[in-house]
C-alpha positions in Angstrom: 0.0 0.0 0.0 1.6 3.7 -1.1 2.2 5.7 1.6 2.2 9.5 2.3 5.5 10.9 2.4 6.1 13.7 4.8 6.1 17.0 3.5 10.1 19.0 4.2 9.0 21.7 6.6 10.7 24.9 6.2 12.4 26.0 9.7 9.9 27.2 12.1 9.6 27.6 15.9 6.8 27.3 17.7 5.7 31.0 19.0 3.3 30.1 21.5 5.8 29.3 23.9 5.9 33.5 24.4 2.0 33.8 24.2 -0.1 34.1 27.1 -1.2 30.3 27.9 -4.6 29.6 28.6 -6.0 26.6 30.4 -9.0 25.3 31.8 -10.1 23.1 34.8 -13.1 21.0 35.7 -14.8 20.8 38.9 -18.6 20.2 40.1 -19.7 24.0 39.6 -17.5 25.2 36.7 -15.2 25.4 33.9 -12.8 27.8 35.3 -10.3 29.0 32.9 -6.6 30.5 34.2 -4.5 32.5 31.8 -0.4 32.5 32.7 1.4 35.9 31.0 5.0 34.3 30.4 5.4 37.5 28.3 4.7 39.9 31.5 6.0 37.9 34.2 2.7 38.0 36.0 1.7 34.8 37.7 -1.3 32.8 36.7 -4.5 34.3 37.3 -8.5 32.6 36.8 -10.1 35.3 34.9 -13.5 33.7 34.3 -15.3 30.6 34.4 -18.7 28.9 32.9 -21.3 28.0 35.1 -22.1 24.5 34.7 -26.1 25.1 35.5 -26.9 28.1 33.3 -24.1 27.3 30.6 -23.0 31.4 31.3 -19.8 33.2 32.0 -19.4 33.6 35.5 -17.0 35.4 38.1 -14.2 32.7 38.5 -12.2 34.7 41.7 -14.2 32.4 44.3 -13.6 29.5 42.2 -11.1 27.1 43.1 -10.0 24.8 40.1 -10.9 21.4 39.0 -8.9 18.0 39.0 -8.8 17.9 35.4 -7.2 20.5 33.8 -6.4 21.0 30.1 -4.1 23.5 28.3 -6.4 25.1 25.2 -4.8 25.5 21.9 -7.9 26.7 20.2 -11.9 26.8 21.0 -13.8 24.6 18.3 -17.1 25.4 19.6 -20.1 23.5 21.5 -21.9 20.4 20.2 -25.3 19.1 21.3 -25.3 15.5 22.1 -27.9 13.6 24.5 -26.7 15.4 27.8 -26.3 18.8 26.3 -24.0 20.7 25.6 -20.4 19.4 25.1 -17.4 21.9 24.8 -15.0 21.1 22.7 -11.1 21.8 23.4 -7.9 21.3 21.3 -6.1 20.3 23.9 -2.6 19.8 21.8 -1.9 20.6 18.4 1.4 20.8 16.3 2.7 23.7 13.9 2.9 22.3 10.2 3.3 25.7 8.6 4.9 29.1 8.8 3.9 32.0 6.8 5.2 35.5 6.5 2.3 36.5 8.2 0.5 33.3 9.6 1.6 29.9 11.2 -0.7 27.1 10.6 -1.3 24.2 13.4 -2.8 20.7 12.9 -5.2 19.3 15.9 -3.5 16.0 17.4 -5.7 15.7 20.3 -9.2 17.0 21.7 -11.0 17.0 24.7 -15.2 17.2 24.9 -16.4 18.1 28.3 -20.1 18.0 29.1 -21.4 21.8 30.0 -23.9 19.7 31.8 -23.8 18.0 35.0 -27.1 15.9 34.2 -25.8 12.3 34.6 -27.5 9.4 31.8 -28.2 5.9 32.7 -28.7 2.6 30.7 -28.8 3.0 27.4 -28.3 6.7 26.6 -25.2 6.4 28.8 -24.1 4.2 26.4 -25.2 5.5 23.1 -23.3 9.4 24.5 -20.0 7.5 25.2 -20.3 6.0 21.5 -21.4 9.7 19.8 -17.8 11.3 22.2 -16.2 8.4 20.7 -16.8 8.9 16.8 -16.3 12.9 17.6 -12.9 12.3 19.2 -11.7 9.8 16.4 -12.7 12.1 13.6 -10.8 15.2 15.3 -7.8 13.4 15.9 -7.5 11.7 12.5 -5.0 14.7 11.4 -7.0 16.1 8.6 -8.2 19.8 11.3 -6.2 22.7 11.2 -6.6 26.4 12.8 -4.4 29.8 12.2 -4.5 31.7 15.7 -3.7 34.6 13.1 -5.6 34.4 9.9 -9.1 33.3 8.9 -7.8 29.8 7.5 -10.8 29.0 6.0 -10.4 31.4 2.7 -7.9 32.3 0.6 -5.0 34.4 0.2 -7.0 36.7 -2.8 -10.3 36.5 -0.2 -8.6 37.7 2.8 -7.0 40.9 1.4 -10.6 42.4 0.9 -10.4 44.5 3.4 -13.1 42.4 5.8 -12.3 41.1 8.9 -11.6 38.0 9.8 -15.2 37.3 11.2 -16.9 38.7 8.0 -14.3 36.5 5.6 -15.1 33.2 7.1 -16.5 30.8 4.6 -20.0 29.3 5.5 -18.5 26.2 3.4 -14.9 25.6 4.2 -14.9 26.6 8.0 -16.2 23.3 10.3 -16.6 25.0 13.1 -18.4 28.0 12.4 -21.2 26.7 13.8 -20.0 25.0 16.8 -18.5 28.3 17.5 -21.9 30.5 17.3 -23.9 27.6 19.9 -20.9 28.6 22.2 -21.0 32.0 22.2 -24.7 31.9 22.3 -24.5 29.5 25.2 -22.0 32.0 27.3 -23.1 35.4 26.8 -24.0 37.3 29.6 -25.2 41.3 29.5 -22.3 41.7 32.3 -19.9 43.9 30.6 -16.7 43.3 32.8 -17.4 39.6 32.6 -18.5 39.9 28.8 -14.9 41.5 28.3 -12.8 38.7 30.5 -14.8 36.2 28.4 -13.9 37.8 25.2 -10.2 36.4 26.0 -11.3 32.5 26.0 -13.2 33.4 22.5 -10.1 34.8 21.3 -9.1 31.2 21.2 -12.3 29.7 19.4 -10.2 29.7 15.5 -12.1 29.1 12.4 -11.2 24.9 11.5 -10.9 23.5 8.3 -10.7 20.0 7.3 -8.2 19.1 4.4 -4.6 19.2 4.2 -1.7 21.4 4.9 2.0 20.7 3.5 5.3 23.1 3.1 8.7 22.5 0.8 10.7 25.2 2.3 13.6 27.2 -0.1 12.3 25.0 -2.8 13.9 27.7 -5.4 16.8 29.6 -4.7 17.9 32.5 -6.8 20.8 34.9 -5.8 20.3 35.4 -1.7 16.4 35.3 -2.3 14.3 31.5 -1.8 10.8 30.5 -2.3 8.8 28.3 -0.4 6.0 26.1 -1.6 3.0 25.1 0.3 -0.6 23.8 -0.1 -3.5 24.5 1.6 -6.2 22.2 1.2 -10.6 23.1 2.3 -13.1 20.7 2.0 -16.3 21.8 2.2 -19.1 21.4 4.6 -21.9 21.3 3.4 -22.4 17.9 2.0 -19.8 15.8 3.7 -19.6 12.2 3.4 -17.8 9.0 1.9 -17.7 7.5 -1.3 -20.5 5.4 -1.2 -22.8 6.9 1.2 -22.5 9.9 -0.2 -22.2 11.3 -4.2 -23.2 13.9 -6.1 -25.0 17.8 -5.4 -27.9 18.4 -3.2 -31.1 20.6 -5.2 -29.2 23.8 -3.1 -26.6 23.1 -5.6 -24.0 22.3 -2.8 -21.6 18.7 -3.7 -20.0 16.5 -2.1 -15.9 16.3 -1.9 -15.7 19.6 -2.5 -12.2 20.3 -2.1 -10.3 24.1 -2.4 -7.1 23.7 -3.2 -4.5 26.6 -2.5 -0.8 26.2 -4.4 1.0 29.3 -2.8 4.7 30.8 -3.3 6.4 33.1 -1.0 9.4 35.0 -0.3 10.9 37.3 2.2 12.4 40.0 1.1 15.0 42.8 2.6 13.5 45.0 5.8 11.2 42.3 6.5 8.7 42.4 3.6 7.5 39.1 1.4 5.8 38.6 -1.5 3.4 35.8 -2.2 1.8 33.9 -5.4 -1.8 32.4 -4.7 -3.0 29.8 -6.9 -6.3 28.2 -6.1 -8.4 25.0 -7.9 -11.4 23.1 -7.4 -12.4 19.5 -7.3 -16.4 18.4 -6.3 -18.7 15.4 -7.6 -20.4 16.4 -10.7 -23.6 19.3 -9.4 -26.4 16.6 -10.6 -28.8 14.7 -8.7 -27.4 11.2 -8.6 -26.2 8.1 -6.4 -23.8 5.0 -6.2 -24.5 2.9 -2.7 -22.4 0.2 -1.7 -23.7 -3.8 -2.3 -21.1 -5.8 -2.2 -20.4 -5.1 -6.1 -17.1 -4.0 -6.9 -18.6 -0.9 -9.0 -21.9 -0.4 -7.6 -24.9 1.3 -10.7 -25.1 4.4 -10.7 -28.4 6.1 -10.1 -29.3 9.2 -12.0 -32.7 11.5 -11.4 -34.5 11.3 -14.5 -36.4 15.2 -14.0 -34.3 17.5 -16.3 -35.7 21.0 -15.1 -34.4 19.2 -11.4 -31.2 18.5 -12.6 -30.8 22.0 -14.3 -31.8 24.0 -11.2 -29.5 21.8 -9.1 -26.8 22.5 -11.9 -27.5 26.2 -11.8 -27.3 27.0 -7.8 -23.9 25.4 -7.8 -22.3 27.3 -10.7 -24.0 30.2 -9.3 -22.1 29.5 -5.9 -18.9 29.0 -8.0 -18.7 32.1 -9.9 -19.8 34.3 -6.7 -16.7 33.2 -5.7 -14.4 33.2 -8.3 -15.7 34.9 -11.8 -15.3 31.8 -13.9 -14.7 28.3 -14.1 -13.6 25.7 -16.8 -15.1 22.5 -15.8 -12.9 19.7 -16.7 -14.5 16.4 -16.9 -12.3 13.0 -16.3 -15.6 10.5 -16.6 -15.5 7.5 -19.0 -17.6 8.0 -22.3 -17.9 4.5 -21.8 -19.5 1.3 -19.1 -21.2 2.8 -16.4 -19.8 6.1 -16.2 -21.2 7.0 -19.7 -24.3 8.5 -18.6 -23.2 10.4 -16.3 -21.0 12.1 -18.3 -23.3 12.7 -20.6 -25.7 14.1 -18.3 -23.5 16.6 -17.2 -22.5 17.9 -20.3 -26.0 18.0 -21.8 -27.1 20.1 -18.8 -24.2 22.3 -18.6 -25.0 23.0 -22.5 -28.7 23.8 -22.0 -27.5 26.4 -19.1 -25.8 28.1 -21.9 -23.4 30.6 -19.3 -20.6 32.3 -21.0 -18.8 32.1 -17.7 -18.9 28.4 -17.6 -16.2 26.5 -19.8 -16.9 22.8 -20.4 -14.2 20.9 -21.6 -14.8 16.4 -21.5 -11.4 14.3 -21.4 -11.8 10.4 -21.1 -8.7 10.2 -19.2 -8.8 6.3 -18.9 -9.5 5.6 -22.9 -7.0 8.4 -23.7 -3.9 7.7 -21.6 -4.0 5.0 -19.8 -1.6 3.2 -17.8 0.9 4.6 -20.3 -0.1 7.0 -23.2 1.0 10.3 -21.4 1.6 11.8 -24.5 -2.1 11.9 -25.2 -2.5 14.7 -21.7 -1.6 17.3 -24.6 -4.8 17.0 -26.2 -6.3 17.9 -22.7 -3.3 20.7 -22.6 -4.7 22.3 -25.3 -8.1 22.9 -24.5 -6.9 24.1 -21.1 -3.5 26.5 -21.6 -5.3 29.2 -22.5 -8.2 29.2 -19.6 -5.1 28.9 -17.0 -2.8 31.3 -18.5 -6.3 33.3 -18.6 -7.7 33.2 -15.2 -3.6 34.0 -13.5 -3.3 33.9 -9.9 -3.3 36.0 -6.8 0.1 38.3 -6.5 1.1 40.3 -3.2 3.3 42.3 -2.5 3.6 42.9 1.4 -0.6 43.4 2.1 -0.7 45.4 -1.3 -2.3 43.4 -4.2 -0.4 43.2 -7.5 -2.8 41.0 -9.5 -6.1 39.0 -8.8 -7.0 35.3 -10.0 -10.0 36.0 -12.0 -10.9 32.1 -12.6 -11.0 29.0 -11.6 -10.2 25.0 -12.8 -12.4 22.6 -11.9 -11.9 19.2 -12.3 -14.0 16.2 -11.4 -14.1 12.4 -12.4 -16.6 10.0 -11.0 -14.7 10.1 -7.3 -12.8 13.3 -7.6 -9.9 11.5 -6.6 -7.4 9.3 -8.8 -7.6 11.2 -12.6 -8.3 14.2 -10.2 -5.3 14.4 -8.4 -3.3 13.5 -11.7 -4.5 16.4 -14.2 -4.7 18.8 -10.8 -1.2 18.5 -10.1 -0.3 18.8 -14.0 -2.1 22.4 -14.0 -0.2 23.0 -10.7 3.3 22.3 -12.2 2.4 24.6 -15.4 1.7 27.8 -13.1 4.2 27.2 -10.1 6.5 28.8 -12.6 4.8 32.0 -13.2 4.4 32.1 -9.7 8.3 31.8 -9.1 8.6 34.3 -11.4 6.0 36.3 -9.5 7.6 36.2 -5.9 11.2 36.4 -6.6 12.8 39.4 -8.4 14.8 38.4 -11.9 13.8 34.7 -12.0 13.6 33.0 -15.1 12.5 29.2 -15.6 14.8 28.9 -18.3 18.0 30.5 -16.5 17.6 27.0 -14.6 19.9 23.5 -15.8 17.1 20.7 -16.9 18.0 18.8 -14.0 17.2 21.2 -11.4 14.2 22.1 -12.9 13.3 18.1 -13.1 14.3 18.2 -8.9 11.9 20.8 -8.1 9.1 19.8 -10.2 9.3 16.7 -8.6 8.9 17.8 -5.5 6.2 19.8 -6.8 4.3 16.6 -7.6 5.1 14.7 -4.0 3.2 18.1 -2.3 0.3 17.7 -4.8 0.7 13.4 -4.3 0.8 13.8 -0.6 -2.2 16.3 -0.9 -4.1 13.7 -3.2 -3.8 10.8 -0.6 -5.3 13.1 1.8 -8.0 13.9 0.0 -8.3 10.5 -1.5 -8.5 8.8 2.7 -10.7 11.5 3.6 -13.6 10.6 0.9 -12.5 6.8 0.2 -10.4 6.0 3.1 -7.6 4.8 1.5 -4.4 6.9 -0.5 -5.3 7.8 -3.8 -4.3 5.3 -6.9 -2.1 6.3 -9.3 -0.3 8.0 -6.8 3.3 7.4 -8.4 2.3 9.1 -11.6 1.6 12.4 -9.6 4.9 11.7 -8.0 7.1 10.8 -10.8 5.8 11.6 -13.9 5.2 8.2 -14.8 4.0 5.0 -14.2 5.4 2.5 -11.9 5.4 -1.5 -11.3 5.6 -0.8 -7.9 3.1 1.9 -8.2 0.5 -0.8 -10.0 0.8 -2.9 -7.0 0.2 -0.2 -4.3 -3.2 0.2 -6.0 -4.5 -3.2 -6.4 -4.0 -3.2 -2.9 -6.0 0.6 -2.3 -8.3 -1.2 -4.7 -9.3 -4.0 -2.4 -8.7 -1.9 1.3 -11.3 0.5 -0.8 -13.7 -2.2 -1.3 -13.1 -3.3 2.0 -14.0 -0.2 3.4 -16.6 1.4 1.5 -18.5 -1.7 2.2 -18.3 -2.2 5.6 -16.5 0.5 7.6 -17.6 3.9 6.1 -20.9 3.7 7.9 -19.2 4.5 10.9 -17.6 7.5 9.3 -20.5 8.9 8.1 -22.0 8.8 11.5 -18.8 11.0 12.6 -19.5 13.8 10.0 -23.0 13.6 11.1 -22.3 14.2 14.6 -20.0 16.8 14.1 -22.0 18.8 12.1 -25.3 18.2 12.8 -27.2 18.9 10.1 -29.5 16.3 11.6 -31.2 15.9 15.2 -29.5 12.8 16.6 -31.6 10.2 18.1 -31.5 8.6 21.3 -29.6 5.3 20.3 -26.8 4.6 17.8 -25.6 1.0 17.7 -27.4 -0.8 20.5 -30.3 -1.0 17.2 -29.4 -4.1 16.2 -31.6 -3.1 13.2 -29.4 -0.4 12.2 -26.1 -2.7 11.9 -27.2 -6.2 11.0 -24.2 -7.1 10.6 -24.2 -7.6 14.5 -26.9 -10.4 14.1 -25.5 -11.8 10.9 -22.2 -12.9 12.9 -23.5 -15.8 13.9 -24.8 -17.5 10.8 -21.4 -16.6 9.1 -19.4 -18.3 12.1 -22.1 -21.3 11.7 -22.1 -21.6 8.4 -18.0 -21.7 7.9 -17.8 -23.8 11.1 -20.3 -26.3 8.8 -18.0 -26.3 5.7 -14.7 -26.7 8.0 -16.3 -30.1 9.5 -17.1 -31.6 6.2 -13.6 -30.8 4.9 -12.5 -32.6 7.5 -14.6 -35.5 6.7 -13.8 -36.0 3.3 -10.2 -35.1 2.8 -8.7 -37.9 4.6 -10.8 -40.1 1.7 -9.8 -37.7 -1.1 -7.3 -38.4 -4.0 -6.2 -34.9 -4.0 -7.0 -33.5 -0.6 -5.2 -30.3 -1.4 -7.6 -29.7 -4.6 -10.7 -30.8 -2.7 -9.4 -28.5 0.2 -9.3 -25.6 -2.1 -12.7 -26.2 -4.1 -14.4 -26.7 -1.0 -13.5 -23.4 0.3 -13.9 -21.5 -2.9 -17.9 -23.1 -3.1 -18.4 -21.9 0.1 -17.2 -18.3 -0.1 -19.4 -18.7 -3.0 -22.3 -19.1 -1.4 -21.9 -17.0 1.4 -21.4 -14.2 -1.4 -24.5 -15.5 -3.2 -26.7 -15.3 0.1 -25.9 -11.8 1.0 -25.8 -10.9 -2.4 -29.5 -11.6 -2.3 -29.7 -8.8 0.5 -26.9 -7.0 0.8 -28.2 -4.4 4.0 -27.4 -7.7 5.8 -23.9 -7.1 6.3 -23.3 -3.8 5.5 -22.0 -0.9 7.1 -24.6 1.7 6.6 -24.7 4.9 7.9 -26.9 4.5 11.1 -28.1 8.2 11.6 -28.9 9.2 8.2 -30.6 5.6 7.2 -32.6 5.7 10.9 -33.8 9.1 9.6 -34.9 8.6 6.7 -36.9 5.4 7.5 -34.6 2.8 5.8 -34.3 4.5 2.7 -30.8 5.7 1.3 -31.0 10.0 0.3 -29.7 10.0 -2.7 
């Protein structure tokens, strides 16, 4: 199985260590929270606390504090789960990335504290210990950062608009923007000394995105000036989910993996000054009304809405979304024009034809029937239907907070998962601008002043960024690292590489089939764009794969003894041996074929909710 190489980080230290610390404490009345000012020598002080009746901010002076005490590296918010409200803490968190301006920290651990001192029994005790469970596994899986500094959830070209950070804040890419409204909601108090002292634990609660985050420092070096590489990645929220449990746009127009990707270059400059290239993409499911649910198939039928005013309205509230954002967009299309895919494909363009909208560039590529495993030459018939739209749309210049140039466009490219051909024509279209951008941040560069085999080293580590960012991506939607993985590496295909994804192939299947229920159920929590019921798995109903363990144990227990009957007999025991156990894998894939919900991992809160049938 490929795996994720780590990205070189560019020198950094960790600042916070100079920052006024703040922690919080537990005991039976309140969350009392102490700030220590390393910077002013002044000892640690409580400054305010939350009452643990009302949910309000409360004098802490009388307090004294908890037996469980955490540090607090950032604020994510409140969730509601069945005893309230829970506050959630990032309790440690490491720094990945170091801008001129901004330093970028991923979440390794969290904490969720109940607000509430109402104690559950039976049951619901149970059920709340499993919903802390799937919230604390999805935090910690690596994929959340924060910027104490910046608003991390929009881009370079976004955040020099001259809003604050509050008003830049992207309803789609931030996770937490939500969570954070319930807990300042929850704390207010009319109090305006106590409103101020709890204006400094807010100061911690950081917009969060979900993605990836990755650095090459001094990637280019020219005279006594360097540039730095690094990529931001934002999936959106507002459709989250995995592969199979989740494809496609909702009617609002909003799709699923939609992923931001930032490619920025930066470089200080004498007297402390930098200047900085922003270059942003997009990936998302193609904006129709369509399906693909896991049955034990390897490539499950895909299910297409057959109303076409439906389809074009869903069509039209996502573009719309799209270009309020970023002016323009070239839709690149990686489906097959063949099999099962075909449809689909043809769908899209059919509906993106009747919208007729200058501003909307639609240009299909069969990547599989054109290259391959090997004809790479064939990516310049995709080239040249593309060149022009890049070199049109440029990218985001700065110079210090002044703006030299906007990006007045975007790429969007999509196959059936937005993953594999997505990662591999992304990363090509990030290669053929990270040299204008070069260009851009350091003073008298010239590609071509460069020997072919330094250029060849750094767009190579071009492509690991970009192949690191892909297996993130590719995990996050289909839990496993993307395929074709060596290709965005290397620039070509590897027999080790084909290897690495038959093996993604089958973890995938694996997986998608009975595993990202579970997952789905975390991104369901988190965000709650659902009510959550009262119990998760103690429904035997919901899993069946919990009552089905027993006939599978019976049945291959049965086929065991009458191997062992008849082999001693047999001519060929080792044949016998092997046909036997082929039949009977057989038929216990024939007999859950007939009804595949028998085993599989389905999402338990959105199928509960929707009365046993799937949302398409």
């Amino acid at each position: 199985m490929s795996t994720t190489s780590t990205p070189t980080l560019a020198p950094v230290d960790d600042e916070r260590e100079s920052e006024d610390l703040l922690t919080f404490s537990i005991n039976s009345a309140a969350f009392v929270f102490d700030v220590d000012y390393p910077s002013e020598g002044r000892a640690d002080a409580a400054v305010v606390a939350i009452d643990r009746r009302s949910g309000k901010f409360v004098n802490a002076s009388q307090l004294l504090p908890g037996t469980v005490s955490y540090p607090v590296q950032c604020l994510l918010g409140c969730v509601k789960l069945l005893a309230g409200p829970y506050l959630i803490v990032a309790t440690h968190s490491k720094l990945v990335a170091k801008f001129p301006n901004y330093r970028v920290y991923e979440i390794t651990k969290v904490a969720l504290e109940p607000v509430s001192r109402r104690v559950l029994d039976g049951s619901l005790k149970k059920t709340e210990a499993q919903y802390v469970e799937l919230l604390t596994d999805l935090l910690e899986d690596g994929s959340f950062y924060y910027s104490p500094d910046v608003d991390l959830s929009s881009s370079t070209q976004q955040r020099v608009s001259g809003k604050s950070k509050t008003e830049t804040e992207s309803d789609v890419f931030s996770w937490n923007k939500a969570m954070r409204a319930r807990l300042t909601s929850l704390v207010s108090v009319k109090n305006p000394q106590l409103a101020k002292l709890g204006e400094l634990v807010l100061s911690r609660a950081h917009p969060v995105i979900r993605g990836f985050v990755g650095l090459v420092g001094s990637l280019v070096v020219h005279g006594n000036q360097n540039a730095t590489l690094a990529i931001i990645s934002r999936l959106g929220n507002e459709r989250p989910g995995r592969r199979y449990t989740m494809r496609g746009a909702a009617k609002d127009g909003s799709v699923t993996n939609h992923v931001e990707t930032e490619q920025i270059l930066f470089s200080t400059v004498a007297g402390g000054g930098y200047t900085v290239a922003s270059h942003v993409q997009l990936r998302g499911s193609i904006p129709l009304l369509w399906s693909q649910h896991a049955n034990l198939r390897w490539n499950p039928p895909i299910v297409i809405k057959s109303n076409e005013e439906t389809q074009r309205r869903t069509l039209h509230n996502h573009f719309k979304s799209v270009l309020d954002r970023y002016e323009a967009v070239t839709c690149v299309s990686l489906v097959k024009t063949s099999g099962g895919e075909a449809p689909l494909g043809s769908a899209y363009s059919t509906t993106v034809a009747k919208e007729g909208d200058d501003d909307v560039v639609f240009v299909p590529f069969d990547l599989h029937k054109e290259v391959g495993l090997s004809k790479f030459e064939n990516f310049s018939k995709l080239f040249a239907n593309t060149d022009s739209q890049l070199a049109k749309y440029g990218f985001c210049s700065l110079s210090g907070k002044d703006v030299v140039k906007k990006q007045s466009g975007v790429m969007r490219t999509n196959c059936k998962d937005n993953l594999d051909r997505t990662n591999v024509v992304q990363g090509r279209f990030a290669v053929q601008i990270f040299w204008d951008q070069v260009s851009a941040v350091l003073d008298g560069f010239t590609a071509t002043s460069l020997p072919p085999t330094e250029r060849s080293r750094i767009e190579r580590q071009v492509g690991i960024l970009w192949a690191d960012n892909g297996d993130r991506c590719s995990v996050m939607y289909a839990g496993t690292p993307a395929i074709r993985g060596d290709f965005t590496r290397t620039g070509k295909s590897t027999f080790r590489g084909l290897v690495n994804d038959g093996l993604n192939s089958l973890n995938r299947f694996y997986i998608n089939n009975f595993e990202d229920g579970r997952h789905q159920d975390a991104l369901d929590v988190l965000l709650q764009k659902r009510p959550l019921p009262d119990s998760y798995a103690l429904d035997l109903k919901a899993h069946p794969m919990k009552k089905e363990g027993g006939i599978k144990k019976a049945l291959t227990s049965f086929c065991v003894f009458i191997m062992n009957l008849i082999r001693p007999r047999a001519k060929n025991p080792l044949l016998l041996h092997s046909l036997l156990w082929m039949l009977s894998v057989f038929a216990l894939w024939f007999l859950f074929r007939l009804n595949p919900e028998r085993i599989l991992n389905l999402p338990i809160l959105k199928y509960n909710q929707v009365k046993g049938k799937k949302e398409e």
